[in-house]
Backbone as CSV, one residue per row, in Angstrom:
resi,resn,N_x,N_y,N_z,CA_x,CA_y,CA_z,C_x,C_y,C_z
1,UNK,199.683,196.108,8.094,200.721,196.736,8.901,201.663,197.544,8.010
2,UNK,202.034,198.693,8.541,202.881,199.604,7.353,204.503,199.247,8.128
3,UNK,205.341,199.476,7.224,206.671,199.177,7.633,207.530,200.208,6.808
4,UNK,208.555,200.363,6.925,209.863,201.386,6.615,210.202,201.119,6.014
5,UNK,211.183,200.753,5.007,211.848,200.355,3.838,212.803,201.706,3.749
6,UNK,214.306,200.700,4.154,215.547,201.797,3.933,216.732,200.763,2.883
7,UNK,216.795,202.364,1.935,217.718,201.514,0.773,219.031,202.630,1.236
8,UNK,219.934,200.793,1.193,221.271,201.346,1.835,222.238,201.565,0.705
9,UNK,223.250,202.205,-0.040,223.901,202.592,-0.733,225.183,202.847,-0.610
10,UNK,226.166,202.390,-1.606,227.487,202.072,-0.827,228.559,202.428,-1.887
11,UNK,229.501,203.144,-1.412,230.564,203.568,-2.392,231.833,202.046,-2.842
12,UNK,231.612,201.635,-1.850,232.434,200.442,-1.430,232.665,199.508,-0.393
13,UNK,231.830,198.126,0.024,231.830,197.466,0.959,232.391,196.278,0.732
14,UNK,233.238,195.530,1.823,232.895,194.340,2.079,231.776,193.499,2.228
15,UNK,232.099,192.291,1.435,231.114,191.244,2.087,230.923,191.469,3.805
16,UNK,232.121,191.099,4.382,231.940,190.377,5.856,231.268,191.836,6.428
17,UNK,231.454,193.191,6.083,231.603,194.181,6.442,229.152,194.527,5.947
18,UNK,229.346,194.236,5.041,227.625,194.184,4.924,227.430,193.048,6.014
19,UNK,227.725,192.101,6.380,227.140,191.031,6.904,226.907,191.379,8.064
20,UNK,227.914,192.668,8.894,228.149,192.838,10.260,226.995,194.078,10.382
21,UNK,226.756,194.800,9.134,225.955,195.582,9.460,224.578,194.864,9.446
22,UNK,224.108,193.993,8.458,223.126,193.459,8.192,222.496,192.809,9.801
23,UNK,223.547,192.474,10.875,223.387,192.171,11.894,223.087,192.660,12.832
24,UNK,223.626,193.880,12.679,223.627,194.954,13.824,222.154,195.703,13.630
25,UNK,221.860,195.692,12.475,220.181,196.155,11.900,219.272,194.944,12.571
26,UNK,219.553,194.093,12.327,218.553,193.084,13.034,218.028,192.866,14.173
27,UNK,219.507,193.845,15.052,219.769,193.709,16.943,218.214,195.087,17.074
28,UNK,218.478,195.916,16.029,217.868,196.783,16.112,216.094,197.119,15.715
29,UNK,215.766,195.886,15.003,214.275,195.701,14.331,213.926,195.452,13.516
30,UNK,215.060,195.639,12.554,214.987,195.077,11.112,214.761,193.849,11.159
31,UNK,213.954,193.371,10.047,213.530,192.329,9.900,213.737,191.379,8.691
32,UNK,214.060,191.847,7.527,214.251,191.749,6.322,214.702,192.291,5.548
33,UNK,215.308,191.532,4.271,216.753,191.930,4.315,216.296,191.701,2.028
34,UNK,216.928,192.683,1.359,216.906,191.995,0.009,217.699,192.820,-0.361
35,UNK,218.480,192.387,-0.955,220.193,192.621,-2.356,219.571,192.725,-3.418
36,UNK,220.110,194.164,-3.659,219.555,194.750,-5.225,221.289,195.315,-5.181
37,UNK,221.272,194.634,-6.693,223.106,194.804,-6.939,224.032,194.898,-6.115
38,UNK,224.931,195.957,-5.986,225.623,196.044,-4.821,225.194,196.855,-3.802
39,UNK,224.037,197.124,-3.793,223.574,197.836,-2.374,221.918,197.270,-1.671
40,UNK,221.665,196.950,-0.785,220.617,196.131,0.239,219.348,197.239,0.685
41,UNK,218.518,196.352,0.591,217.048,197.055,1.261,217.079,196.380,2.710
42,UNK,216.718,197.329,3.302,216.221,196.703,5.089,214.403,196.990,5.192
43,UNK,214.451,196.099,5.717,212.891,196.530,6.272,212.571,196.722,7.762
44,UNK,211.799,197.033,8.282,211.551,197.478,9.801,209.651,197.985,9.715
45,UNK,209.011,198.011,11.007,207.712,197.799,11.014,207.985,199.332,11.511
46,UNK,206.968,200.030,11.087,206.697,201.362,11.131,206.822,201.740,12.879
47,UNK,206.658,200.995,13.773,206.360,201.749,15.132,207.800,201.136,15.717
48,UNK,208.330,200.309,15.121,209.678,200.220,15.671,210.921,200.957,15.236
49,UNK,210.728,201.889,14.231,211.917,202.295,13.460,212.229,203.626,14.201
50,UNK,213.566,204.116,14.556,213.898,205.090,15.016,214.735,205.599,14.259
51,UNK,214.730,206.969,13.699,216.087,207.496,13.152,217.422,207.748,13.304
52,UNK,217.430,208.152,14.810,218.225,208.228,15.908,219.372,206.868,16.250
53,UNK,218.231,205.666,16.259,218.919,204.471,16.810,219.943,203.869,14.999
54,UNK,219.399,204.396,14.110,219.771,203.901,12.614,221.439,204.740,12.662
55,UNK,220.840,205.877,12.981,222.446,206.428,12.954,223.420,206.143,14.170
56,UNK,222.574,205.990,14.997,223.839,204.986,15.792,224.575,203.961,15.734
57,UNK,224.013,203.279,14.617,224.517,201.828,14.053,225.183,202.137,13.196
58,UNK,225.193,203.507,12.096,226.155,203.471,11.241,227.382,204.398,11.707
59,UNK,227.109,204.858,12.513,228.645,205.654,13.249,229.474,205.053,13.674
60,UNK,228.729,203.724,13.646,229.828,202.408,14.524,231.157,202.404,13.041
61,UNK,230.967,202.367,12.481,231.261,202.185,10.827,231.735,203.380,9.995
62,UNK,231.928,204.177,11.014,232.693,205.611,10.274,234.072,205.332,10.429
63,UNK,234.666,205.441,8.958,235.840,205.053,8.527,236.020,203.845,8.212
64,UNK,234.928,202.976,8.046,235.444,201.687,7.039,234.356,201.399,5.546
65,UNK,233.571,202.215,5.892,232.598,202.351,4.415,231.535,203.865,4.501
66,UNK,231.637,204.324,3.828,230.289,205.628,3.496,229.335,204.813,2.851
67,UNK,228.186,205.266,3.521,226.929,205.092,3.401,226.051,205.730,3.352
68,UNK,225.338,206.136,2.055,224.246,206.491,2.000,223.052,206.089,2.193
69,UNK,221.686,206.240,2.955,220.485,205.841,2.829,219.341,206.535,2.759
70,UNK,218.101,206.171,1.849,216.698,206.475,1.486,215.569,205.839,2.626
71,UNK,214.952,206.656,2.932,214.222,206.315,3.772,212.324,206.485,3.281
72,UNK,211.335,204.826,3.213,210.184,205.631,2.797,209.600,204.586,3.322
73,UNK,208.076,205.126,3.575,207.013,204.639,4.379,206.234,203.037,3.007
74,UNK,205.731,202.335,3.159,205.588,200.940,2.506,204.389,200.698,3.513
75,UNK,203.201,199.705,2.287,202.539,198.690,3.075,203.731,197.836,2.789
76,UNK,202.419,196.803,4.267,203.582,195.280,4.340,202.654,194.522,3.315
77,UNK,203.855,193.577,2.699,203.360,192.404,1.851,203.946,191.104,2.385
78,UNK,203.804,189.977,1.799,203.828,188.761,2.001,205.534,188.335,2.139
79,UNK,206.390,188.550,3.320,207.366,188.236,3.372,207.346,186.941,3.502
80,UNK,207.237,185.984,3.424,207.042,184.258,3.022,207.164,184.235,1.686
81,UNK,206.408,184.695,1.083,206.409,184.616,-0.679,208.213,185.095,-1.228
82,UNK,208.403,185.865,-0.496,209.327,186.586,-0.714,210.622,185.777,-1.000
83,UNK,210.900,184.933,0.122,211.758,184.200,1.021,212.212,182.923,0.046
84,UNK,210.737,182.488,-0.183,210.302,181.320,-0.820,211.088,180.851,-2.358
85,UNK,211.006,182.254,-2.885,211.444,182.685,-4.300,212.577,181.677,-4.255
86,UNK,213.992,182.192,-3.086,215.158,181.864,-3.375,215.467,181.317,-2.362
87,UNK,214.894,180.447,-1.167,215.104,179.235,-0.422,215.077,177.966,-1.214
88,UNK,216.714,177.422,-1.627,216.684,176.433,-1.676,217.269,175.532,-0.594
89,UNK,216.968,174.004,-0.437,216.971,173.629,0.463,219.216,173.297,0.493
90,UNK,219.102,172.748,1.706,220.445,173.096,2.127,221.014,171.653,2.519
91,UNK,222.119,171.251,1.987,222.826,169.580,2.812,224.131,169.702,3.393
92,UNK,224.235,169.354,4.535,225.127,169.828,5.770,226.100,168.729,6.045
93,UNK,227.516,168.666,5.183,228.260,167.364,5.775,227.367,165.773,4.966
94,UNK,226.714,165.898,4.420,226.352,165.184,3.684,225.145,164.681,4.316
95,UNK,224.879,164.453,5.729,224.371,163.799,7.361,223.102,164.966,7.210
96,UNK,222.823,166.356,7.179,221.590,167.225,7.112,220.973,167.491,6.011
97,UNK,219.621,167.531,5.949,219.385,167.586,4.729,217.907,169.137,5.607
98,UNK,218.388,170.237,4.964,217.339,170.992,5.308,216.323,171.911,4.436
99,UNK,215.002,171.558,4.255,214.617,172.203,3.689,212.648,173.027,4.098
100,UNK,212.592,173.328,3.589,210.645,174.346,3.556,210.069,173.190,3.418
101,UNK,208.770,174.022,4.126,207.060,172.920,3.670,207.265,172.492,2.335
102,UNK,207.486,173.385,1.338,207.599,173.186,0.120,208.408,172.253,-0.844
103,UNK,209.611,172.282,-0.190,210.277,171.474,-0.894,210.125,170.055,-0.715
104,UNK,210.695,168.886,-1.550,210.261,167.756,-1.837,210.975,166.892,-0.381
105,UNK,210.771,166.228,0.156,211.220,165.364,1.538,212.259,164.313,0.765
106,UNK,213.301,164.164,1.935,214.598,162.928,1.432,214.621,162.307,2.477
107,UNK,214.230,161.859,2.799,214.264,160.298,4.108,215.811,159.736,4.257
108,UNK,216.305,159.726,3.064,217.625,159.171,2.932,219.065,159.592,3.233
109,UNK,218.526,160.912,4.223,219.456,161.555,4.866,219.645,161.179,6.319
110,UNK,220.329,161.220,7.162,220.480,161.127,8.208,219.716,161.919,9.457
111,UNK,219.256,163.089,9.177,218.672,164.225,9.393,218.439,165.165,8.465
112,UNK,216.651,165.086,8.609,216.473,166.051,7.714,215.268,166.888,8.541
113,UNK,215.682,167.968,8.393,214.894,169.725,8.826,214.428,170.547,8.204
114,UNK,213.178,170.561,8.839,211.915,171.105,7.818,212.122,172.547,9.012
115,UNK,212.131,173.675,7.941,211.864,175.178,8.596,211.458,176.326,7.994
116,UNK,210.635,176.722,8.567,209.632,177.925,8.252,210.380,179.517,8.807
117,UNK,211.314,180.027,8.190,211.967,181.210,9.032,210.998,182.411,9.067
118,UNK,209.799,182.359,8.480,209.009,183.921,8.779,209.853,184.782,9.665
119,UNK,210.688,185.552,8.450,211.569,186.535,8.882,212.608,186.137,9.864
120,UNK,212.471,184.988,10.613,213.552,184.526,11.860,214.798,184.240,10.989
121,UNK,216.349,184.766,11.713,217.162,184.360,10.730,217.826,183.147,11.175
122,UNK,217.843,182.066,10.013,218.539,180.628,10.669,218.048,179.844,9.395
123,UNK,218.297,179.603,8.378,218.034,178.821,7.555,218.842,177.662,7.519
124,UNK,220.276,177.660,7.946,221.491,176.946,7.926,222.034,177.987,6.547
125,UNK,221.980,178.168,5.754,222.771,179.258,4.505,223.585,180.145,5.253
126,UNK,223.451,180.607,5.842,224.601,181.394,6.188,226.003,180.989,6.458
127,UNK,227.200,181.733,6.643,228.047,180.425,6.932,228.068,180.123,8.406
128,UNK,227.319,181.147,9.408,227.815,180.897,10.555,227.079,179.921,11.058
129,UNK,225.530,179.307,10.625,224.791,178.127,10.949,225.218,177.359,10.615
130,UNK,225.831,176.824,9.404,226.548,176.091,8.820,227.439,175.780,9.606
131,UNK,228.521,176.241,10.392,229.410,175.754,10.835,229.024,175.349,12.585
132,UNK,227.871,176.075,12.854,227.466,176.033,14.036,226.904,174.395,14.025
133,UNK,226.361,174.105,12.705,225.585,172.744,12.482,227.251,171.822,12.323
134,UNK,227.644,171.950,11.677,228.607,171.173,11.655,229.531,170.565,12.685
135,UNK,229.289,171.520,13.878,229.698,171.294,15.354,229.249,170.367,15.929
136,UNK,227.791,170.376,15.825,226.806,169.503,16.183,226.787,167.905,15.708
137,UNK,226.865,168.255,14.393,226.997,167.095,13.454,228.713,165.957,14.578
138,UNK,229.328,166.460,15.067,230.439,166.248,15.009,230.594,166.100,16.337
139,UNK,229.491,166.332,17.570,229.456,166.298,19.023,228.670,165.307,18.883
140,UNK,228.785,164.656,20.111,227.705,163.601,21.016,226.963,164.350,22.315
141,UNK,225.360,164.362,21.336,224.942,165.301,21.925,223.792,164.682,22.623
142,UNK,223.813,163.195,22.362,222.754,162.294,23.027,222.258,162.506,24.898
143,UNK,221.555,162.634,24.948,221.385,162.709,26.947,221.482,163.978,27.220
144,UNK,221.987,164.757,26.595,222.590,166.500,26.906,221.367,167.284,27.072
145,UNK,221.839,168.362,28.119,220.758,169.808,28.296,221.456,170.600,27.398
146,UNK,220.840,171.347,26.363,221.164,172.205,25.493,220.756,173.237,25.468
147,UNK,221.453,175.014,25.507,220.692,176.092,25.652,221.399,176.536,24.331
148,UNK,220.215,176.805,23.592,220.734,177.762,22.130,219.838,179.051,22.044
149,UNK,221.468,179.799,22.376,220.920,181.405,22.990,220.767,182.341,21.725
150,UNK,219.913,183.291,21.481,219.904,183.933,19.612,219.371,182.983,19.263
151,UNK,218.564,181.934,19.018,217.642,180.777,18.417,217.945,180.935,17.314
152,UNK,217.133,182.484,16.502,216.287,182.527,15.547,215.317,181.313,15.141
153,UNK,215.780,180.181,13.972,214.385,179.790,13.822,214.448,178.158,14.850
154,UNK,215.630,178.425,15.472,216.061,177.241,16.517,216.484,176.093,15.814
155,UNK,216.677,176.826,14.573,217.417,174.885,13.679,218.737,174.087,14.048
156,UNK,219.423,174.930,15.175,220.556,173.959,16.129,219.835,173.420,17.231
157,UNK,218.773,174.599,17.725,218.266,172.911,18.917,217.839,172.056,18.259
158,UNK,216.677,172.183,17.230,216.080,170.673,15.960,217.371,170.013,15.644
159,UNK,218.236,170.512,15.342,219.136,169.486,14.927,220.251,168.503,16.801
160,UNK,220.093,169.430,17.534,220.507,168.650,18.641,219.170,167.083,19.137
161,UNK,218.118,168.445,18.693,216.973,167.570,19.417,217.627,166.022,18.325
162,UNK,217.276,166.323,17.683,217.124,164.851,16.364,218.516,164.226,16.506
163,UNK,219.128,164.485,17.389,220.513,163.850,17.429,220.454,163.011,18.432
164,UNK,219.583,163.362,19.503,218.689,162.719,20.640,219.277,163.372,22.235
165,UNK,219.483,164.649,21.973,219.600,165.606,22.985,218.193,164.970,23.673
166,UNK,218.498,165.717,25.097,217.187,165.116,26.465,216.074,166.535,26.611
167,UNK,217.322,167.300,26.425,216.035,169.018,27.151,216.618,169.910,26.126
168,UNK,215.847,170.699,26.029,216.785,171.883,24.770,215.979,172.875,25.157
169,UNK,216.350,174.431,25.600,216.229,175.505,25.756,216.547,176.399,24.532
170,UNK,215.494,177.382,23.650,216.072,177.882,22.834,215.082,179.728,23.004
171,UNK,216.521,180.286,23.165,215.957,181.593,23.293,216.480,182.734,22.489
172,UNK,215.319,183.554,22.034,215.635,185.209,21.335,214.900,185.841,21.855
173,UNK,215.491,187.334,21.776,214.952,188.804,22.290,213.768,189.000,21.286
174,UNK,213.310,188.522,19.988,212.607,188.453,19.126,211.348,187.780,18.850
175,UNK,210.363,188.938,18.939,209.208,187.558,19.496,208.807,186.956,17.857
176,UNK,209.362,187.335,16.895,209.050,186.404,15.397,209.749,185.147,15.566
177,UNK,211.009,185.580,16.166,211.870,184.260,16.326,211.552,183.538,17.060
178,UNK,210.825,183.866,18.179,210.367,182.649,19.736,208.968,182.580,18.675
179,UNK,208.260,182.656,18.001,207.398,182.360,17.489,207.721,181.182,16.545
180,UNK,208.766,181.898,16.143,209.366,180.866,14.793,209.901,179.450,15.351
181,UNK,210.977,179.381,16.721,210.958,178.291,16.884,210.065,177.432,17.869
182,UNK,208.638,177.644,18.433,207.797,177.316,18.298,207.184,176.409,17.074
183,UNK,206.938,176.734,16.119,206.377,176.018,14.825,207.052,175.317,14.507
184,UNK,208.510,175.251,14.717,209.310,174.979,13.754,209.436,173.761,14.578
185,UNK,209.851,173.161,16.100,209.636,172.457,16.829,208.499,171.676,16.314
186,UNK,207.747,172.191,16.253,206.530,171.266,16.062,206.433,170.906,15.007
187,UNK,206.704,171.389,13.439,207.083,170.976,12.089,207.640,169.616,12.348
188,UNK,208.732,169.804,12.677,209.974,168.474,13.364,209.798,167.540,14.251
189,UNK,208.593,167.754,15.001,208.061,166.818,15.831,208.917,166.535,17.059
190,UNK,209.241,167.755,17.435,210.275,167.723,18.815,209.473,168.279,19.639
191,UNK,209.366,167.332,21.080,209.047,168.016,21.804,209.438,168.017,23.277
192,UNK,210.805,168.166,22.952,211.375,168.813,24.278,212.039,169.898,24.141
193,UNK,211.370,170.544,23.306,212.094,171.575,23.363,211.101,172.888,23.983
194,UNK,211.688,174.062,24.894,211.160,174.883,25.554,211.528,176.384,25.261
195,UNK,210.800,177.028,24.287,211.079,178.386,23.545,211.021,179.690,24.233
196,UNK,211.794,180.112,24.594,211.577,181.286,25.301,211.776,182.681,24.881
197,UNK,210.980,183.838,25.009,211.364,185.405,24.343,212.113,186.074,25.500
198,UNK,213.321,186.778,24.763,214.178,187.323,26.402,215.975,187.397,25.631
199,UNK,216.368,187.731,26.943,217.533,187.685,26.451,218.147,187.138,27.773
200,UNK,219.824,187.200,27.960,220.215,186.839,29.320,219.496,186.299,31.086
201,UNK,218.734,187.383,30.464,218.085,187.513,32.035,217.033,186.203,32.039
202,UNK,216.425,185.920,31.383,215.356,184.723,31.435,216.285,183.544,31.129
203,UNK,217.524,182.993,31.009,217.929,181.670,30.950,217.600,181.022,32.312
204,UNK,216.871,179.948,32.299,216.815,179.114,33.183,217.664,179.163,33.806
205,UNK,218.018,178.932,35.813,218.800,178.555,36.453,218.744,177.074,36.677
206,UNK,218.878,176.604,35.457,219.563,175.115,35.368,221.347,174.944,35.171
207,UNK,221.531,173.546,35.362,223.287,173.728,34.396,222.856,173.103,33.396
208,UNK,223.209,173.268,32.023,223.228,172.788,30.971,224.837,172.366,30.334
209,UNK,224.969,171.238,29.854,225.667,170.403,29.358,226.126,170.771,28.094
210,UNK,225.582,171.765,26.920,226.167,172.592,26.302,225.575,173.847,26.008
211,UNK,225.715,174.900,25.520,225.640,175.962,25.191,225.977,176.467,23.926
212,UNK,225.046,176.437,22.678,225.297,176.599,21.332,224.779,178.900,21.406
213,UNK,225.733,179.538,20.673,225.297,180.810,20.892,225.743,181.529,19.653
214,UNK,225.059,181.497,18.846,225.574,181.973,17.835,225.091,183.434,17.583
215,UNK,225.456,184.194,18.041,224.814,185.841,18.107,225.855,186.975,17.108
216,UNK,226.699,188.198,18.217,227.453,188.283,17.674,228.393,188.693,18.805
217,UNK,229.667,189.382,18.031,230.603,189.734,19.320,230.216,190.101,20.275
218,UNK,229.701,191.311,21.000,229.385,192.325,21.433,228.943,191.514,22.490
219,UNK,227.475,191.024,22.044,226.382,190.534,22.774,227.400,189.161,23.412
220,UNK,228.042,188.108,23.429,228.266,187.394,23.213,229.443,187.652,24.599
221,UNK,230.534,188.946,24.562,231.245,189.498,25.194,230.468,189.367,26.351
222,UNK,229.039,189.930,26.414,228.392,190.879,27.603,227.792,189.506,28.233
223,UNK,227.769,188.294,27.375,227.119,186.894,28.129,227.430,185.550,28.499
224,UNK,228.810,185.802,28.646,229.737,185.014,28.796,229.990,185.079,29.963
225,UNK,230.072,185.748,31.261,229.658,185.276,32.620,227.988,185.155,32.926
226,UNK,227.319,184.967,32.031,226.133,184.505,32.239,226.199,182.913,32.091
227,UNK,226.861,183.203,30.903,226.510,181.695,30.465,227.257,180.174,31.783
228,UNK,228.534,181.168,32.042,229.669,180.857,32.795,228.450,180.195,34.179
229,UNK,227.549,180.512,34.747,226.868,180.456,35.761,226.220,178.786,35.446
230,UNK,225.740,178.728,34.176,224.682,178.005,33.929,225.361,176.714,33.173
231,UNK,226.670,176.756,32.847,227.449,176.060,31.933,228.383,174.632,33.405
232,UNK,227.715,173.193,33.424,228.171,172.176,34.192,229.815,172.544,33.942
233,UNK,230.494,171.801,34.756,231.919,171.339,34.715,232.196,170.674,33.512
234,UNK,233.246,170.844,32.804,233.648,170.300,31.776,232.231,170.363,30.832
235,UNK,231.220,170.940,30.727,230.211,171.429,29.947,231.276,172.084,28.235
236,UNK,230.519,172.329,27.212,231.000,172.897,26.244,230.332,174.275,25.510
237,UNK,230.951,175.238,24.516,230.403,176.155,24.447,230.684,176.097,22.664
238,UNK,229.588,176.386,22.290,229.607,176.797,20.647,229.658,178.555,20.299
239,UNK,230.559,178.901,19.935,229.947,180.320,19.980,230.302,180.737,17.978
240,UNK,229.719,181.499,17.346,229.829,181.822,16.264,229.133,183.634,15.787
241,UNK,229.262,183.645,14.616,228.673,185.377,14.867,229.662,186.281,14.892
242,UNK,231.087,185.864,14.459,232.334,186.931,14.648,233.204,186.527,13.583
243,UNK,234.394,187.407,13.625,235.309,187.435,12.885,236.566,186.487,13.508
244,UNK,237.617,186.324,13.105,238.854,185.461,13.643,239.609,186.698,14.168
245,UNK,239.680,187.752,13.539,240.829,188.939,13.846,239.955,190.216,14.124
246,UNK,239.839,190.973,15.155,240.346,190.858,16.754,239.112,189.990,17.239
247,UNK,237.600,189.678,16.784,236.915,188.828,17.715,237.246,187.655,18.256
248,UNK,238.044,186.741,17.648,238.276,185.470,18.639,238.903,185.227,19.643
249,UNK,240.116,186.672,20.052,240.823,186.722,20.679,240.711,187.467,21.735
250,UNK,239.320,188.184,21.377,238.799,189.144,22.680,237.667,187.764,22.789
251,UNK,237.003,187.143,22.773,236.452,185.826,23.230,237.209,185.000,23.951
252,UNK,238.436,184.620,23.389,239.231,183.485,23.894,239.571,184.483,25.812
253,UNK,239.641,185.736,25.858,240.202,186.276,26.431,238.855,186.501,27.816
254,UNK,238.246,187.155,27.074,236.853,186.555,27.996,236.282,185.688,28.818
255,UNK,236.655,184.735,28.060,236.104,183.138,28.740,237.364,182.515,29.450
256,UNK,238.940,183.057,29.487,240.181,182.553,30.340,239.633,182.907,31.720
257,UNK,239.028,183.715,32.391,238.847,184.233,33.784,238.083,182.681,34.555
258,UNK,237.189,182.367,33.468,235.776,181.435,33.902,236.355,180.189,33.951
259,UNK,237.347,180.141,33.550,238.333,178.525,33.206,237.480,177.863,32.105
260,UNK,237.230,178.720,31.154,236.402,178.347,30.088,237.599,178.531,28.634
261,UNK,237.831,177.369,28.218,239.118,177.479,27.557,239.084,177.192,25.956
262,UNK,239.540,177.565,24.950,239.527,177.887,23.360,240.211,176.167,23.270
263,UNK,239.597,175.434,22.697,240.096,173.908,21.774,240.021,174.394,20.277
264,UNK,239.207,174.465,19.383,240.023,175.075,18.428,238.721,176.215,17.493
265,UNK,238.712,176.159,16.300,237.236,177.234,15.664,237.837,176.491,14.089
266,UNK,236.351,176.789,13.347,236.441,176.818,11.964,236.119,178.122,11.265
267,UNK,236.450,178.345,10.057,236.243,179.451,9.072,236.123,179.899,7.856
268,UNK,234.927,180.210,7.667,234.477,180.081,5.827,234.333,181.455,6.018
269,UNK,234.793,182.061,4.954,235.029,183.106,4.523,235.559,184.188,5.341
270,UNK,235.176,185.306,6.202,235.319,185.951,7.378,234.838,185.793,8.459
271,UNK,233.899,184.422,8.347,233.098,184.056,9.461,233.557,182.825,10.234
272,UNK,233.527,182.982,11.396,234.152,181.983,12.493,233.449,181.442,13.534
273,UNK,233.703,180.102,13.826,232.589,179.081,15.147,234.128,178.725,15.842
274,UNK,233.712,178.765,17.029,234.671,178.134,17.873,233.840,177.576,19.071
275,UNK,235.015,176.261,19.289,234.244,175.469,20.266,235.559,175.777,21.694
276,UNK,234.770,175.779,22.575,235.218,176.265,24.080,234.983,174.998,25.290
277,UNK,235.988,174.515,26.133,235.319,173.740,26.982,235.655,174.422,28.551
278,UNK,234.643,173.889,29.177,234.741,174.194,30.621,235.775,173.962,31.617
279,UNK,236.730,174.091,31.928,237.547,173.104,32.921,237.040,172.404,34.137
């Protein structure tokens, strides 16, 4: 399969400010992602890449960084190998222990998660899984219907499942990612969990008991009377994928109509989880 390879180039960025683009590339097809000094390679599969849709993503971003980019045609190689190099495994609150086929197994954790991300993004490394897990770690999530909307490799439903959640729904617009948490379910030996490719429109008309969504603003804005439909009484909401300043407050503001109300959020670095309950 041939794929695109665009090297992005930067006079001067933020961290949080690469992270938001790195995201917004992903909404878009990108698939993979590698840091060469201070400027990033994207990858994208040759029949999905548009030129058109690339510069629409960086106009979003006119006036907070110039950007240059190279654009050239690539076979595909072994993105697993790739991955592999610099996946080390990850311990969450002391209670998760997550790591690859590869790495060595610890029994002596409380939970431990085996995951295969082929390109799906969700390793727990980031900070926003991290804190999304730490939510979890920190809920009673036993008996619960769980919908974790943006999956990627679904390592918050595995970690609800293993907490002894009852049903777990986990969905992306991404069919690597509904692929990914497929396997990855089954790596973990969960099996209530039900993977779906889609976005909004395919959530089950069930109520679910919580709602983990770690996406980003935007998307997140546009699914919040979705979720509002499907979310029980006094149900709870995880949401992560944003900033504290202006995203939490156009969220908090969002979810006041639904009687869906802000209890409090955490924050490592520019990145923010907040937990929401239902009234």
């Amino acid at each position: 399969m041939k794929y695109i390879q665009v090297t992005f180039s930067f006079n001067a960025i933020e961290e949080y400010q690469q992270d938001l683009l790195i995201a917004d590339l992903a909404d878009i097809g990108f698939n993979t992602f590698e840091e060469i000094e201070n400027d990033f390679v994207a990858f994208i599969e040759f029949n999905t890449y548009s030129e058109d849709t690339l510069k629409d993503v960086l106009n979003q971003y006119e006036g907070e960084f110039q950007c240059s980019y190279v654009v050239a045609e690539i076979e595909g190689k072994n993105w697993n190998e790739e991955w592999e190099k610099n996946f080390e495994p990850l311990i969450i609150d002391d209670q998760c222990y997550v790591r690859a086929t590869f790495h060595e197994a610890k029994p002596t954790y409380a939970y431990e998660i085996i995951i295969d991300p082929k390109m799906a993004f969700g390793t727990g490394h980031h900070q926003t899984t991290t804190m999304m897990m730490q939510y979890i770690l920190a809920t009673d999530v036993k008996g619960k219907e769980i919908l974790d909307m943006g999956c990627g490799t679904a390592i918050l439903a595995i970690l609800a499942a293993k907490k002894g959640a009852s049903k777990l729904v986990a969905i992306d617009n991404d069919e690597v990612c509904y692929e990914s948490s497929i396997e990855n379910a089954a790596l973990n030996g969960i099996g209530n969990l039900e993977a779906i490719c889609g976005g909004k429109e395919v959530i089950p008309n069930i109520q679910f008991d919580i709602i983990l969504a770690n996406i980003n603003r935007n998307i997140l804005l546009d699914q919040i009377p979705t979720y509002d439909t499907v979310l029980k009484s006094d149900g709870s909401i995880f949401f992560s994928g944003f900033y504290e300043s202006p995203d939490l407050e156009m969220i908090k503001q969002a979810c006041e109509p639904f009687g869906i109300r802000y209890v409090n959020h955490k924050k490592i670095g520019e990145w923010v989880a907040a937990y929401f309950k239902k009234d």
